[in-house]
N, C-alpha and C positions, 0 to 999 in steps of 0.2 A: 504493500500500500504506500510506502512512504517514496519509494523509486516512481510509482505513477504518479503523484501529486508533486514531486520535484519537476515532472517530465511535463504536467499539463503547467505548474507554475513558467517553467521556462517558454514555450511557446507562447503563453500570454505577452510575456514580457518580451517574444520578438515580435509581437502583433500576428502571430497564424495563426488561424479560425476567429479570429475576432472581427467581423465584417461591419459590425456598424453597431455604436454605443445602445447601451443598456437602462442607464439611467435615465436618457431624453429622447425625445421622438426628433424626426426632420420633418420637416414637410413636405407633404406629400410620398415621405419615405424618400427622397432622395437629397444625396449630397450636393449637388450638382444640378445648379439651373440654369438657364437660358435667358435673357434679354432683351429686347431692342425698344431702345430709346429712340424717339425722335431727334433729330439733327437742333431744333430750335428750341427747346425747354426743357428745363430742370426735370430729372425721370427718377424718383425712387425704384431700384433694384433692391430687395428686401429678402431676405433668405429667414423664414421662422424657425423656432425649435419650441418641444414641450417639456416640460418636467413631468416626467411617471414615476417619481422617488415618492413617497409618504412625508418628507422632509423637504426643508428650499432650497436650491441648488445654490451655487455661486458659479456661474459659468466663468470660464477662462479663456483668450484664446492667444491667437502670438502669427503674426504673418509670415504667411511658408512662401509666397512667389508673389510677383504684381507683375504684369506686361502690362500699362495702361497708356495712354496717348498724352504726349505732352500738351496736346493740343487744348485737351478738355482739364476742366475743372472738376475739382471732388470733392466731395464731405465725405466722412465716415463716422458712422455712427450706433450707439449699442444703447443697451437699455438705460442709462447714465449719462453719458456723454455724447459730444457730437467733436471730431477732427479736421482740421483743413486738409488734411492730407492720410494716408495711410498710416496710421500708428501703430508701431511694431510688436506691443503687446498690452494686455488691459486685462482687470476682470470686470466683471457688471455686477449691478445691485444684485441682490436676491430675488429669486424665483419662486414663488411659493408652489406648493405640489398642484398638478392640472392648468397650473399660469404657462403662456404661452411668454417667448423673448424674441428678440430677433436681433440680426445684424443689418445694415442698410448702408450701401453706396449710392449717393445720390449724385449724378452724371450730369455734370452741366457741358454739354457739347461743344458750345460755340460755333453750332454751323458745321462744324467737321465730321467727315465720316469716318471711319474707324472702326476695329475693334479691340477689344479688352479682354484679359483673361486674370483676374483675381481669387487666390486662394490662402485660405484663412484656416488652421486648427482650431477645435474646440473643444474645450471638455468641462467634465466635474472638475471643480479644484481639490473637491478633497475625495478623486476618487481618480487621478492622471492616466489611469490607465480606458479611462472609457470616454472614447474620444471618438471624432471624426473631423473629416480635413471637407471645410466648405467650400464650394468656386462657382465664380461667377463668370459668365462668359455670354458679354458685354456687344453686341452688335447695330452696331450706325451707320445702315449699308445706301444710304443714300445723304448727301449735304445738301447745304444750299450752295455750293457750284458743282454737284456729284449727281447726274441724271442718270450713269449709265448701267446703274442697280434697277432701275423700275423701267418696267413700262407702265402704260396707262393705266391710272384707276378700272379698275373691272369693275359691272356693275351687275349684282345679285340681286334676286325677287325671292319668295316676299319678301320686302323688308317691314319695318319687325315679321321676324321669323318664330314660327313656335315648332317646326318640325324638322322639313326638310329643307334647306337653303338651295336654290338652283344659281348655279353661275352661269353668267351669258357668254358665251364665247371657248368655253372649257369644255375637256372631253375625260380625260384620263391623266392626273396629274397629284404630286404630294406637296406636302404643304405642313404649317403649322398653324395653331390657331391662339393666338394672346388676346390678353384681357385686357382691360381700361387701363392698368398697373406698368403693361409690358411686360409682363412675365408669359412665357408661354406656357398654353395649358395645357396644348398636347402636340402628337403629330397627328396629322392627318393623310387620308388618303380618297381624292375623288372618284366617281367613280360615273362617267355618264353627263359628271357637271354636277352632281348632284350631291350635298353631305348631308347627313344627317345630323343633327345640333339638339336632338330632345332632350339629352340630359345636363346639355351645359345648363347653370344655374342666370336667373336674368340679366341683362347686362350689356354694353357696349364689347363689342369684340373686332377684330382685325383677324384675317384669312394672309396669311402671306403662302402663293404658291412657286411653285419651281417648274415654271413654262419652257416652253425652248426659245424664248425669245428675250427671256430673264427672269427679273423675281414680280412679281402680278401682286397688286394687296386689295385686299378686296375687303370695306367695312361694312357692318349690319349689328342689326340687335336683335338679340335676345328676346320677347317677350317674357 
């Protein structure tokens, strides 16, 4: 017994079988979101977590990478504080158990297109080994002098939608679908022109597809 509990200690503490913290949830269960910011206003990028302890957490984190564009401006910010720039490492207030926290890059473009890839560790402080590493990955695929990302607005019926959304002009094509937030909510995939959107909840949303003639966005709501 004592050689197995040496042997599963040692593996924790090289991180194998340990796939994603124990003590918090992510959202949506992943570590790893998606982006895109408009070219001309400030965009909160927002990554949540939860606490499933019986107790309040103190989260920690410490920045593992940044590729970000010299061009744009940043805040960074945690459940405490707000940064002009990336801060290297922090904890945040307390989390009471079922409270929800988050971290938030808020991207101010200026106009430029670009992309970003930020990644951030997180964990219990008083529990270092149950962690996960968050990233952002930040996409401004069109500026105001950058046309060669889009084509035309496409334009979809019904709008407000409560079921099936038909695109004008589409056959067969993928895509993703973002919220009002910029975050995207899923992939998608056309099929006829045709998505189905029953279960998104109501809302302003944005359709970004992958045409062969570039990237197509096509906006509608929710009922």
């Amino acid at each position: 017994m004592m050689n197995r509990s040496l042997a599963v200690l040692a593996l924790m503490f090289a991180g194998v079988g340990v796939s994603k913290a124990q003590g918090f949830e992510l959202e949506n269960g992943k570590a790893e979101h998606t982006f895109y910011p408009d070219a001309t206003a400030p965009v909160d990028c927002t990554i949540h977590f939860k606490n499933l302890k019986k107790s309040a957490i103190v989260f920690a984190y410490e920045k593992v990478s940044v590729d970000y564009p010299t061009a744009w401006d940043v805040s960074f910010c945690d459940n405490r504080n707000c940064y002009a720039t990336f801060v290297n490492n922090d904890t945040m207030a307390k989390v009471v158990p079922n409270a929800e926290a988050s971290l938030k890059i808020t991207v101010f473009p200026n106009g430029k297109a670009d992309t970003a890839v930020v990644k951030y560790a997180l964990w219990d402080y008083d529990n270092p080994t149950d962690r996960d590493t968050l990233t952002w990955n930040i996409y401004i695929r069109w500026g105001a002098n950058t046309k060669s990302w889009m084509v035309d607005m496409m334009s979809a019926y019904p709008n407000p939608v409560a079921d099936v959304l038909h695109v004008v002009g589409v056959d067969a094509c993928k895509g993703q679908l973002i919220d009002a937030k910029g975050s995207v909510v899923k992939d998608v995939v056309l099929e006829a022109g045709k998505l189905d959107v029953s279960a998104l909840s109501s809302g302003v949303y944005t359709l970004m597809l992958q045409t062969p003639t570039g990237v197509a966005r096509v906006g509608f709501v929710r009922k």
